[in-house]
KOLFITI-911554 format. One record per residue: x, y, z of N, C-alpha, C in turn; residue in one letter. Coordinates in steps of 0.001 Angstrom, whole numbers, plus 524288, in hexadecimal, padded with zeros to 5 digits. Example, Ala and Ser with C-alpha at 12.3 -4.5 7.8 and 13.67 -1.06 7.14 Angstrom:
<rs>
833867E9C681E788300C7EE6C81E78833907F31C81E78a 832327F73681BA8835667FBDC81BE4832648001E81EBEs 
</rs>
This chain:
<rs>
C644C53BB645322C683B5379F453E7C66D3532B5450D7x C62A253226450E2C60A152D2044D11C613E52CB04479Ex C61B053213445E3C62785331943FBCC67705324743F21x C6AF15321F44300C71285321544186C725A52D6D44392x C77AA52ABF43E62C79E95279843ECFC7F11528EA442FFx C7F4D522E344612C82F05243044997C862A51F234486Ax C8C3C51F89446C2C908F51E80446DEC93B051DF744C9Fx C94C45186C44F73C9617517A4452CEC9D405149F45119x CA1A251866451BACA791518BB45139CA83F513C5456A5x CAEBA5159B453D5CB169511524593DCB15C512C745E2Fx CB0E150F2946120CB1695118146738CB5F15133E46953x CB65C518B346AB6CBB875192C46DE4CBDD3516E647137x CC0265189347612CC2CB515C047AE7CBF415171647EB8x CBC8F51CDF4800CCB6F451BEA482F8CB14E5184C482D0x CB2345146E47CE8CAE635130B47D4BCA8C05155647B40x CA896519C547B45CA53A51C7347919CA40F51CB7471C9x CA0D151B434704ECA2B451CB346B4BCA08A5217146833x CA4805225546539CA2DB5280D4624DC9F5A526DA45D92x C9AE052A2C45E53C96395290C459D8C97B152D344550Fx C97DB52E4144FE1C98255317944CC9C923D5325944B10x C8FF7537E044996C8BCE5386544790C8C04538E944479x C889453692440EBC89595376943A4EC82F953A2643851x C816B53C6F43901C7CE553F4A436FFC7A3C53D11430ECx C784E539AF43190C742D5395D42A92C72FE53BC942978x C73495425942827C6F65544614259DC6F49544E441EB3x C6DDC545D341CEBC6DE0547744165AC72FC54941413B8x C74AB54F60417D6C796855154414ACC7F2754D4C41504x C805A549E3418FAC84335482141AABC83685432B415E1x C7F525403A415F8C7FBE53BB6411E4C807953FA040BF4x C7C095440440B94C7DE65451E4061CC8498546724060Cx C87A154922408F5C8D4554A8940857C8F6B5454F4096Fx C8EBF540A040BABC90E253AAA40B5EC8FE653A574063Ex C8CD153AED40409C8BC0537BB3FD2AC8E5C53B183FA5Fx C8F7153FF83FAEDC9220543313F7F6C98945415E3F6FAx C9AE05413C3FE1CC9D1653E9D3FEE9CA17C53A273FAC3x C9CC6535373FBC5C9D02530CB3F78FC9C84531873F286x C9A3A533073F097C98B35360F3EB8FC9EAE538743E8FFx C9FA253BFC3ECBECA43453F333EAF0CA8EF53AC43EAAFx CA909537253EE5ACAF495340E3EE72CB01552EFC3E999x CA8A852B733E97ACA836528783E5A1CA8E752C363DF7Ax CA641530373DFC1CA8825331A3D990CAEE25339C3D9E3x CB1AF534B03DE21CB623533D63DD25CB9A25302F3D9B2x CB7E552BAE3DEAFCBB085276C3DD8BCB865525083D8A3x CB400524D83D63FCB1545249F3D14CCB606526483CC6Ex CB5D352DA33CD48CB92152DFC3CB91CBED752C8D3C87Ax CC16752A193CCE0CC628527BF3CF05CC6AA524313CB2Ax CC20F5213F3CD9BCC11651BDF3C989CC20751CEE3C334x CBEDB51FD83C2AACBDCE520CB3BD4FCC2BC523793BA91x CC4C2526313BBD6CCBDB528193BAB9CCD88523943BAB9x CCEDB51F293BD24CD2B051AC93BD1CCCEFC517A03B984x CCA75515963B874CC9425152C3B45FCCA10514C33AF7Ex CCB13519E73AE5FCCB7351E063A8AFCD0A751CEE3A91Bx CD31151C3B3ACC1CDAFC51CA03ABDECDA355174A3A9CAx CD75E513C83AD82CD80450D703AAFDCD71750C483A653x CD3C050DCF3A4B3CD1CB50DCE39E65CD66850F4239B29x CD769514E939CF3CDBA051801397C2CDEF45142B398C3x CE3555130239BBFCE801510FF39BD0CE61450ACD39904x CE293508E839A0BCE1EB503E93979FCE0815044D39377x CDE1850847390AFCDC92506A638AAACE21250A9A3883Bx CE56350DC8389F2CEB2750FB738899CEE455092738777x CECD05062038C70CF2075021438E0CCF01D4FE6E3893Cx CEAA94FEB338878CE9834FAC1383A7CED364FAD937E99x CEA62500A237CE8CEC47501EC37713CF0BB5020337786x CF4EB5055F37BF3CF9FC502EA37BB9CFC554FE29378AEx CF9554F9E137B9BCFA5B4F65B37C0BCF97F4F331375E9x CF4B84F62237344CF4914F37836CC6CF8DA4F680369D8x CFB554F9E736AAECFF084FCA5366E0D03FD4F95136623x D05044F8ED361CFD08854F60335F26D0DF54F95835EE0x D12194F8DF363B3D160D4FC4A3657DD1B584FB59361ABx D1B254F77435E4ED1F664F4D535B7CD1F244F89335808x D19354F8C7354DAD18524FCE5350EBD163E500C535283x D17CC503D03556ED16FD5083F3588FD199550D31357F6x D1F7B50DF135751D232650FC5354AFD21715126134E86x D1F1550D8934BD9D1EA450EB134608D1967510D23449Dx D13EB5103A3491AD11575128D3483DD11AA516F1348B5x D13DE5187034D7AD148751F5934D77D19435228034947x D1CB951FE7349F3D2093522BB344CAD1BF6521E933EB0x D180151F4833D83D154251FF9338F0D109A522FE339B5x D10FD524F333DB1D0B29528D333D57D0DFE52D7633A00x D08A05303C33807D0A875337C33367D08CD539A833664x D0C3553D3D33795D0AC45412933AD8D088C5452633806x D070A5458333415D02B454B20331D8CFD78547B1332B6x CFC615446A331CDCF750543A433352CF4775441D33927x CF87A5422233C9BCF7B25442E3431DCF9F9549173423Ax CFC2054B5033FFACFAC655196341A3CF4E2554D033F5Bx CF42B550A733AADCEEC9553503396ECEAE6551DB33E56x CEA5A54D9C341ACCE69254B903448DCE6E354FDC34A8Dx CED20550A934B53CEC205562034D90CE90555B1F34E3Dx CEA5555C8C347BECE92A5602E346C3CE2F756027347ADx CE08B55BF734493CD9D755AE734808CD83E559F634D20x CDB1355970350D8CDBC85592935608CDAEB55E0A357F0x CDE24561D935505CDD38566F8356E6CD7A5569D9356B3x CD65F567E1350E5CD1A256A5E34DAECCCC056837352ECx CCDC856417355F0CC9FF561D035661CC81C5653435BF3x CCD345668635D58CCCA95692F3644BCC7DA56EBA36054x CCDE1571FE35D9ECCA0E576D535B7BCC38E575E635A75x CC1B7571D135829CBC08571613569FCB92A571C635CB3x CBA3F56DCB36038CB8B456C85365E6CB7DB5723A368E6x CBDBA575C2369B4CBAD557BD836948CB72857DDC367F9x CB7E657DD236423CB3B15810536088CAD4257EA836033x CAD5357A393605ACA910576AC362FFCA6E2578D636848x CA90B5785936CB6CA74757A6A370B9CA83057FB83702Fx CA8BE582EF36DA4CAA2D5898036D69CA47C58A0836A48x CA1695876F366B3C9D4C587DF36421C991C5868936863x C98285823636B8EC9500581DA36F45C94EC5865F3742Cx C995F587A0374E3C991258C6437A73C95AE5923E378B0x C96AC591C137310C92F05980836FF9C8CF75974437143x C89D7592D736F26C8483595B436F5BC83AC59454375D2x C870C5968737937C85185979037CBFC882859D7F37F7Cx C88B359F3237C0EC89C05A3F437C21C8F715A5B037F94x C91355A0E337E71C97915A16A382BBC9BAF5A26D37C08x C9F375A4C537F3CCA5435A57E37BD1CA9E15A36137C71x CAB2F59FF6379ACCB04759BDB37B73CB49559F7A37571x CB7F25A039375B1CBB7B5A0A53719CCBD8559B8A37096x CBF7059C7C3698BCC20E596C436786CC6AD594F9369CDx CC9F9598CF36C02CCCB15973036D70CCD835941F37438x CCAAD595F9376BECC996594B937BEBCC61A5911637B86x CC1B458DE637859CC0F758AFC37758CC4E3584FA375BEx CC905586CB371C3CCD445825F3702FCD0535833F373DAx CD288586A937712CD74A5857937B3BCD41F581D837EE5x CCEBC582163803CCCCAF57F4C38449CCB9057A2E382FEx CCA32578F237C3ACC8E95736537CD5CCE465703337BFDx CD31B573BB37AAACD919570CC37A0ACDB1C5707D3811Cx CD92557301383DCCD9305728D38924CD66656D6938D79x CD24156DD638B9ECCE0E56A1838C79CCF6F563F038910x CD1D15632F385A4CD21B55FAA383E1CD5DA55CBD38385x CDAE955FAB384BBCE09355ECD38767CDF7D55BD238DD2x CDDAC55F7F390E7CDB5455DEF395FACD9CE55A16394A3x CD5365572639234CD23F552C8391E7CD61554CE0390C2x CD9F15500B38EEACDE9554B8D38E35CE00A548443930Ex CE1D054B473984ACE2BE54A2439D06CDFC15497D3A19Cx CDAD054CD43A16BCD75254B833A3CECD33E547CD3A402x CD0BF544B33A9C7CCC71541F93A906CC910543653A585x CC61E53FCE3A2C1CC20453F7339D10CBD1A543303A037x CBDBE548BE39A21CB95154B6E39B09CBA505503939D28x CBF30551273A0ABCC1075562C3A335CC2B4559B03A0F5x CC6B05598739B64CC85255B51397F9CC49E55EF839519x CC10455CE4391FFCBCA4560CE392D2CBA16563F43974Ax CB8B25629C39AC6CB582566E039F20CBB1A56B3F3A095x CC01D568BF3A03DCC42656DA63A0F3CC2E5571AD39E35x CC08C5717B398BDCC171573AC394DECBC28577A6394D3x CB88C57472398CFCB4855783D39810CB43657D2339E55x CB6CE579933A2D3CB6FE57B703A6B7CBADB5816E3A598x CBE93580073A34FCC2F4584193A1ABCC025588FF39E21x CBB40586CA39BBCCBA1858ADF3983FCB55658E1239AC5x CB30958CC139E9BCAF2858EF83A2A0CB24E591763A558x CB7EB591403A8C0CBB01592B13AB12CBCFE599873A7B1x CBE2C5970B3A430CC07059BE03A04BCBDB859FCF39DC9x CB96259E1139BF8CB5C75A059396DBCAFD55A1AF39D0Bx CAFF159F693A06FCA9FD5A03C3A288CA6BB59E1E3A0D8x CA5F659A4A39DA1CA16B596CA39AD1C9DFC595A539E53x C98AB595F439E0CC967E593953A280C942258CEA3A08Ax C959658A6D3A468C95B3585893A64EC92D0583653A1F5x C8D02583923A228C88F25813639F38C89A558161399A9x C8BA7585003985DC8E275868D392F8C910C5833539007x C97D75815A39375C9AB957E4C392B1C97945792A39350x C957E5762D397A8C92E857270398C7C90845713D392BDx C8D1F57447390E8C8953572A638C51C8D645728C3883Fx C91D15759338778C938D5750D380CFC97085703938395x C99AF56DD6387F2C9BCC568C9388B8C983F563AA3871Cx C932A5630A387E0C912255FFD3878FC8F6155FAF382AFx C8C5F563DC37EFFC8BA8563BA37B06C8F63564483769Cx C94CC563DD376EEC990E563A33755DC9B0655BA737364x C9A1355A5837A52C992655515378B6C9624551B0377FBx C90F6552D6376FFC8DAC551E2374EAC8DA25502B3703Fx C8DE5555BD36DB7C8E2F556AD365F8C925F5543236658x C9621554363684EC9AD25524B3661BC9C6754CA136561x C98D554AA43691CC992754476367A8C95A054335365F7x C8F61544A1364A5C8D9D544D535F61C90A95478235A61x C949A54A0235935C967254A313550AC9A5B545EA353A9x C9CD2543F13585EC9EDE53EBC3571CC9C7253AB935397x C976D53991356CBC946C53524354ECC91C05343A34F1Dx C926153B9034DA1C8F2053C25348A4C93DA53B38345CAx C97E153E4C345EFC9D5653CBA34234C9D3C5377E342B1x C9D1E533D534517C9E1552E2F3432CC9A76529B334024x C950F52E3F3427AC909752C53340BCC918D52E0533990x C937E531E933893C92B0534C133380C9709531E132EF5x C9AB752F9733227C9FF052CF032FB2C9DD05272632FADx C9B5A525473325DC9A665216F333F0C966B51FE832D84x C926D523CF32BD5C8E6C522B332931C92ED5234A3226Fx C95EB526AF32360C9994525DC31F7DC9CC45215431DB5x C9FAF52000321AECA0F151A143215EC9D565155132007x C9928515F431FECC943F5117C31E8BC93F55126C31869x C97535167B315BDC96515155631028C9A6D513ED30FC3x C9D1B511F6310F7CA05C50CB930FE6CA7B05101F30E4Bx CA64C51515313F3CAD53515EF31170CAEB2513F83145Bx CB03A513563194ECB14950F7831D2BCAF3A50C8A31F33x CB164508973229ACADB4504ED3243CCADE25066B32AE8x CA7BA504AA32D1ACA868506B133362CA4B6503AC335FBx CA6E45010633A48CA4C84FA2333B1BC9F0F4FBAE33CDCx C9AAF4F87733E03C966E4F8C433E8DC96304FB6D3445Cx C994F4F8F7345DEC99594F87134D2DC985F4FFA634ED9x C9CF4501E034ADDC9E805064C34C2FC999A509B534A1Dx C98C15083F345C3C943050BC134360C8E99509DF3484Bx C8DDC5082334A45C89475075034CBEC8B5150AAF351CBx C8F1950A133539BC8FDC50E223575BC8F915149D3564Dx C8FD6514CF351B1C8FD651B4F350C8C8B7051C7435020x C86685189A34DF8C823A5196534C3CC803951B0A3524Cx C805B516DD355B6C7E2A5159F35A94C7FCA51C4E35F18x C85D251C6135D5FC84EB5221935F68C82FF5275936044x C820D527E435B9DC7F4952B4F35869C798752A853585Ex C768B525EF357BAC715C5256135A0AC6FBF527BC35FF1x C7555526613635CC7380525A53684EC74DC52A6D36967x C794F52E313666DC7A3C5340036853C771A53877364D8x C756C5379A361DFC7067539F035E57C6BAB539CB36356x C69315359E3634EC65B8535B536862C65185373336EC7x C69EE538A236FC3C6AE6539ED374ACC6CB453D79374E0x C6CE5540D836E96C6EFD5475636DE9C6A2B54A6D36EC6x C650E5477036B30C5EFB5493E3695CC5EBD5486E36E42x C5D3C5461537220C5AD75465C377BBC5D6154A8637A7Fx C60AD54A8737AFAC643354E6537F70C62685532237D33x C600F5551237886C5E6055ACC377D8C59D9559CC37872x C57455563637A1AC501A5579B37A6FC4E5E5583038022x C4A5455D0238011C494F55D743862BC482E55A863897Dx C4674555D738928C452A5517C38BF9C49C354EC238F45x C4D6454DF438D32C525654C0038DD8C55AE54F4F392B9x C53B1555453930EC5624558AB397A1C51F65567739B8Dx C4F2A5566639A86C4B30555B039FA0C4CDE54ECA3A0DDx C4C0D54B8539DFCC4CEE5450B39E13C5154544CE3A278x C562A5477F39F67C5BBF5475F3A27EC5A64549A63A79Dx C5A1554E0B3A7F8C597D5536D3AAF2C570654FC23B14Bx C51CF54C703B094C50405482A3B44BC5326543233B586x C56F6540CE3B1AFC58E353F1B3B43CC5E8453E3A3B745x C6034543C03B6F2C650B545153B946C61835470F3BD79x C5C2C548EA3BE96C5AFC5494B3C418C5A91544733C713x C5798540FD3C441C572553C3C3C5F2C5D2D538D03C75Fx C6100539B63C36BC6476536493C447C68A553A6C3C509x C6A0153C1F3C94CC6EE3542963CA70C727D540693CAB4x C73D253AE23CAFBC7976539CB3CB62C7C6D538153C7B8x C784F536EC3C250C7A7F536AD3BDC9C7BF453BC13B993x C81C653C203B9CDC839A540AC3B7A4C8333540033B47Ax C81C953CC43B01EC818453C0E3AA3DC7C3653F3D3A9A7x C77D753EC13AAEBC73A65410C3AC1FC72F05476A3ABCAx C76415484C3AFDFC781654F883B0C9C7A4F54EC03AC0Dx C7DC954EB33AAB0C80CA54EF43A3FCC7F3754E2139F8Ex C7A9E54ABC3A026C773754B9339C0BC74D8550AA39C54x C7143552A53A1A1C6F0E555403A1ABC70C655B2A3A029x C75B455AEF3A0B9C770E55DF439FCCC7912560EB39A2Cx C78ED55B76397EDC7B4F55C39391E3C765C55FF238FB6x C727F55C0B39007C6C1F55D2D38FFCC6A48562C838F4Ax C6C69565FF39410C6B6456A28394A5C6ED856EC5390F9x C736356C9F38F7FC786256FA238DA4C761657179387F2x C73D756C803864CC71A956DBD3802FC6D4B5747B380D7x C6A0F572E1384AEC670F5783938502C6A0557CF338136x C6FF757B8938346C72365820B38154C72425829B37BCBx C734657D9037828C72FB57D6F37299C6FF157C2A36EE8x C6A9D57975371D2C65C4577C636EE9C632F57DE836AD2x C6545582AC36B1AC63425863E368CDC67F55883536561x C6D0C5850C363AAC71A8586F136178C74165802935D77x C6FBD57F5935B62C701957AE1358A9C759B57B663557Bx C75305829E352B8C79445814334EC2C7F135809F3534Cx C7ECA58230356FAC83DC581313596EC865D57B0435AE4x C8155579A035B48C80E0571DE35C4DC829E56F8E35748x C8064570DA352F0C80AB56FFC34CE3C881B570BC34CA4x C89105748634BFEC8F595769934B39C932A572E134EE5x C9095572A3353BDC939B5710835775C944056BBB3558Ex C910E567E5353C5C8F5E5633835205C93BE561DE34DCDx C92E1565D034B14C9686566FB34754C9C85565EC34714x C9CFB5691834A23CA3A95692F34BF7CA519562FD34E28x CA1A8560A4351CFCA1C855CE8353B6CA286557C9350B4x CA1A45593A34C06CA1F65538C347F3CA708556A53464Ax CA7B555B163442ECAE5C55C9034149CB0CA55A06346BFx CB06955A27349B6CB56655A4434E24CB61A553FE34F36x CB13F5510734ECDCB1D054C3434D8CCB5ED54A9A34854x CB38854C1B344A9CB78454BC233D96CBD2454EBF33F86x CBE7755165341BCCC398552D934336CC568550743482Cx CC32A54D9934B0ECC6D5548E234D6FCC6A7545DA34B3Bx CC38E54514347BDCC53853F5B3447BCC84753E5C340C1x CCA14545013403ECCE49544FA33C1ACD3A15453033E89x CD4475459B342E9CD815545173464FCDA3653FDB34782x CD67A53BC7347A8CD6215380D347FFCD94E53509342C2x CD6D2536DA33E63CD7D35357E339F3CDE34535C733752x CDFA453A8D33885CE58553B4B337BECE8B55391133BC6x CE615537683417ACEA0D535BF3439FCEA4B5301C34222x CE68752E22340D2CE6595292233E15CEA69528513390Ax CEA2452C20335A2CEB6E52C013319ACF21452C00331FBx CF3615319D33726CF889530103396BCFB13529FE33A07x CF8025262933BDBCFA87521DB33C28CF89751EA5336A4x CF6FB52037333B4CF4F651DD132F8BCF1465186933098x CECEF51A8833500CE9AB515AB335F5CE6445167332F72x CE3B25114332FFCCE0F2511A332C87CD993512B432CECx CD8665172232D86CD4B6517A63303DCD0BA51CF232BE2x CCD1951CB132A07CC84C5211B32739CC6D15232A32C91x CC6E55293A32852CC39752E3132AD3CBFD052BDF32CCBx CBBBF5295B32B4DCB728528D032A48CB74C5261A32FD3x CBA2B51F1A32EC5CBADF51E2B33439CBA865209233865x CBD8C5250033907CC0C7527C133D70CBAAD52B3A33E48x CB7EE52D3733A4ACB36952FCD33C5CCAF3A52C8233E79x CAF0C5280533DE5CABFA5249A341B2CAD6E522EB34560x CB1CD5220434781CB467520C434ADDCB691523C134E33x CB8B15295034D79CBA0252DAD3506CCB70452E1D354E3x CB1C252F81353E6CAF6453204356A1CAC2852DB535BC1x CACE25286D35912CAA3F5247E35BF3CB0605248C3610Bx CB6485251235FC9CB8A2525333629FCBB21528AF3669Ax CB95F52E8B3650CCB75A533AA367C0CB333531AD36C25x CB0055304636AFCCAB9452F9B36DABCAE7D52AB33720Bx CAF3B527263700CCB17B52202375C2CB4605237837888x CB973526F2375D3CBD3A52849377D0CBBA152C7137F9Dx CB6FC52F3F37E6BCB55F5332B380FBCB2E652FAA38608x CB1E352B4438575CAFD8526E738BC3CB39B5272638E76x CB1A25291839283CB55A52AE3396F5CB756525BD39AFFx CBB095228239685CBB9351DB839A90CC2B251EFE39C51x CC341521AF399EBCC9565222D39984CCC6C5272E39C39x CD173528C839CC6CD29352E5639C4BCD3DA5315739829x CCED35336F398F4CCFCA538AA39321CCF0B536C638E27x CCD085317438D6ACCC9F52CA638833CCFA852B4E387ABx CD67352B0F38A53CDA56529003885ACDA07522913893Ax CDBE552103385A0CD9D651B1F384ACCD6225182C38171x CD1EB51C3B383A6CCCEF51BD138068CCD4151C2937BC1x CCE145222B379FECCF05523C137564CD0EF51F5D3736Dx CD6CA51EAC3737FCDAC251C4937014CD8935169136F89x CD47E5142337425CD3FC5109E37259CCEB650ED236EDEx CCA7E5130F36FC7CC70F5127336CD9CCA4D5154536506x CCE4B516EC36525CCF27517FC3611ECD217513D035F0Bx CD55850FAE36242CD62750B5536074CD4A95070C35EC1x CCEDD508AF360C0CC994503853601CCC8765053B3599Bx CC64A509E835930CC4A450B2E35424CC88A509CE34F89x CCCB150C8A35199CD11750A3E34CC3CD1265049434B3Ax CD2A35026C34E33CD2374FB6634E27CCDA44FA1B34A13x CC9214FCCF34CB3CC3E44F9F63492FCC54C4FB673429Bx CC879500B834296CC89A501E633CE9CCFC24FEAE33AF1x CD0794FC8633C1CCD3E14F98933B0DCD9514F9EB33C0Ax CDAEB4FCD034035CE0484FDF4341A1CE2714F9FF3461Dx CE6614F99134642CE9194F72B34B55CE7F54F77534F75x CE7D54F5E835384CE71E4F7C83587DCEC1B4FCA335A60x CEFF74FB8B3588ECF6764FE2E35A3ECF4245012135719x CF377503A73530CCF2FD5080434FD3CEEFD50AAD3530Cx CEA615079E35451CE5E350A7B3550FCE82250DD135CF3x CE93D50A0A35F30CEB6850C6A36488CEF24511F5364B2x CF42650FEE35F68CF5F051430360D3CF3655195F35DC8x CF0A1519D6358DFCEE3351CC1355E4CE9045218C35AC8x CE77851DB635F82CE60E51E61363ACCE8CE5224836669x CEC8D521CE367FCCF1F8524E836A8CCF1CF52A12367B7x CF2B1528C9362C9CF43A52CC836125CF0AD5312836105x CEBEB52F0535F47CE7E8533BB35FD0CE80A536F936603x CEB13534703694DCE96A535EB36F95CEF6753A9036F6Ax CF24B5381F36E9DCF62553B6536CD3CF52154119369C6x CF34753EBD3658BCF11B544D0361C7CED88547043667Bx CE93C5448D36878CE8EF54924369A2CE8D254CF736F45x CEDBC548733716CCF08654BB9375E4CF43E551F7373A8x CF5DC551B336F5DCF82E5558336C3ECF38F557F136A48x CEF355578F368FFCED9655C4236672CEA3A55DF136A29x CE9F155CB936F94CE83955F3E374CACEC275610F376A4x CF133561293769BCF4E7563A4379C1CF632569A1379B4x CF2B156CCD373F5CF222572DF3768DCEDB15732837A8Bx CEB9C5711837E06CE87C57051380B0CEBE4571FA384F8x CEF3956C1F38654CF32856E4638AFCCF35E5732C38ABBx CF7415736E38735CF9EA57985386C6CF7BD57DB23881Bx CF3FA57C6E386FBCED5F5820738800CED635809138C76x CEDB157D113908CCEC9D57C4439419CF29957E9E39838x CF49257E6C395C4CFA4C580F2399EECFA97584AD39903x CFA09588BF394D8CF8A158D513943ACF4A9590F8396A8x CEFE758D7D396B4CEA285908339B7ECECB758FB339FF1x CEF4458BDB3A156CEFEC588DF3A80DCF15F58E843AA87x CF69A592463A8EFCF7175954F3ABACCF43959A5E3AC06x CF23159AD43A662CEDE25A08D3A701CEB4F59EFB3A9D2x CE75A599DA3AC3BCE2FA59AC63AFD3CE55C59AA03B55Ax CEA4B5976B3B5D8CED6159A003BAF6CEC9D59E943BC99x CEE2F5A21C3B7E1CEFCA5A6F33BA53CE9555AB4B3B8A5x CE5BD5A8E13B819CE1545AB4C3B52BCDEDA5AA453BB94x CDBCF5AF7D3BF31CD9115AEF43C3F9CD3BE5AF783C2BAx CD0DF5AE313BE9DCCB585AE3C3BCD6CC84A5AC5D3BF54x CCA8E5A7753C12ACC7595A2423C33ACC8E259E443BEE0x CCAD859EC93B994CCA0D598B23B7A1CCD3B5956A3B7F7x CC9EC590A73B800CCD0058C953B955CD0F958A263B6C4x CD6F2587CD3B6C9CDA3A584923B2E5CD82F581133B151x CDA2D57EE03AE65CD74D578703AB62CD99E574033AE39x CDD14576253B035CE0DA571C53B5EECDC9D571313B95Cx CD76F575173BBCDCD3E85741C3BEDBCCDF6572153BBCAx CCE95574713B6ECCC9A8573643B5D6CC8B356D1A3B5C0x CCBB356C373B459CCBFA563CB3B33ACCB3C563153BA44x CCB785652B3BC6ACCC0C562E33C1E5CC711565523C4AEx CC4CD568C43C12ACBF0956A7F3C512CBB6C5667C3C2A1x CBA605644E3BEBDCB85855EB23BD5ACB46155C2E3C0F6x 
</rs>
């Protein structure tokens, strides 16, 4: 009786009052913290959705707001439409490479993805990512393909992470590589910017070399014991471990690396014609230093899905290279536009599976659930 807390309620009409027992022991506080735990991640949550809405709609209501609506009319009747159909057409090229990218990582581990079930899934996955909270769009794409194909877990896990890995080191090197080009004097590219690409690339060069040395599994490995509630920690640790599978398949890292800078040079050529569509005045060369620095901002998960972001970190860059603000906002748009259209066989793939896995009793799951097992 001494170990238990006693809770003394209101008094009835006898006078008597009713005591409740509340037992301290271990399991009842650990399921109270679970409890709390579970309702504050909620409403955390919550927060963070209205957030991300606040952001998008306010940096949308901005650029809105710089576009020059008088001459608005005449910019779009003067865009020149073979050049945005060429920037399309690289839109497409760019999904196909991204396949075939992750279709090269799933082999040296002895799994079989076909080309084509590979590209229906990342035009699936990347359509999704349009509408869904930042980040879901992908895991649909991988949940759907464990669902379908049987992949086992650890498999997908490692070519996801080492996917974005290389891949935003291939960013950094394409701008780094354009960047050293422009210093012989074909374009000009302000100091500010060049010290940021340098600085990236120092700091993602060095934190590529550590993460493969054995020390670094063990370093991490202690302090995600030490610190369990930091998930960045587990996610490191985990990246950590993923490499294990490819540290003996260099040339697959090499190739993969590979593709990762073309697929960079083919969004930037996407970029380029849609530019050229409005006749900004803007160099390749530019656009390869600058692309990839706006790939990369665009992906901070302050927004929904980057909308906003994007358009407005692509309005910042333009400006610096000498365009309007109204040109640069709506030039913004438009890219979001392109490439709501060159994701839309995505949908389509997606209303097409919806009813085979209806009527398919395997067990796998739709992509209507997979975004929702998350």
């Amino acid at each position: 009786m001494s170990r238990e807390r006693v809770r003394f309620l209101k008094l009835p009409k006898n006078n008597v009052p009713r005591v409740l027992y509340a037992p301290s022991t271990p399991l009842l506080r650990g399921a109270t913290a679970r409890i709390l735990v579970s309702r504050l991640t909620h409403w955390l949550q919550r927060f963070r959705f209205l957030l991300r809405l606040i952001v998008t709609l306010s940096l949308v209501a901005f650029l809105i707001s710089r576009i020059d609506f008088e001459r608005l009319p005449e910019t779009i009747s003067s865009i020149y439409w073979l050049p945005l159909v060429i920037a399309f057409g690289f839109g497409h090229v760019d999904r196909f490479l991204m396949a075939l990218k992750w279709r090269l990582l799933i082999k040296p581990q002895g799994l079989s993805v076909s080309v084509s079930d590979a590209i229906t899934t990342t035009y699936m996955g990347n359509f999704g990512g349009q509408f869904l909270p930042g980040g879901i769009g992908t895991d649909v794409v991988r949940i759907y393909l464990l669902r379908k194909l049987n992949l086992p877990t650890i498999s997908v896990a490692a070519s996801i992470l080492l996917e974005r890995v290389l891949g935003l080191y291939a960013h950094i090197v394409v701008a780094l590589i354009a960047l050293v080009i422009a210093k012989f004097g074909v374009v000009v590219i302000s100091e500010k910017l060049s010290w940021v690409i340098v600085v990236l690339f120092l700091l993602y060069t060095v934190g590529f070399v550590i993460s493969f040395a054995p020390w670094a599994e063990g370093l991490v490995e202690i302090s995600s014991k030490r610190f369990p509630h930091l998930r960045y920690l587990h996610k490191a640790l985990a990246g950590i471990k993923s490499y294990r599978l490819y540290r003996n398949n260099k040339s697959t890292l090499i190739t993969f690396f590979a593709l990762s800078m073309l697929e960079v040079v083919v969004v930037t050529l996407s970029f380029y014609f849609a530019a050229e569509a409005m006749a900004l005045k803007i160099s390749l060369l530019q656009l390869l230093v600058s692309v990839p620095l706006i790939l990369i901002l665009a992906r901070i998960p302050v927004s929904l899905s980057g909308i906003g972001v994007f358009e407005a970190v692509v309005a910042l860059f333009f400006v610096q290279f000498g365009e309007s603000i109204s040109h640069a906002a709506i030039y913004g748009f438009l890219l979001r536009i392109l490439q709501l259209f060159v994701l839309l066989p995505g949908g389509f793939l997606y209303l097409m599976e919806k009813p085979r896995t209806r009527r398919d009793n395997s067990g796998e799951m739709p992509l209507s659930l997979a975004g929702e097992s998350k």
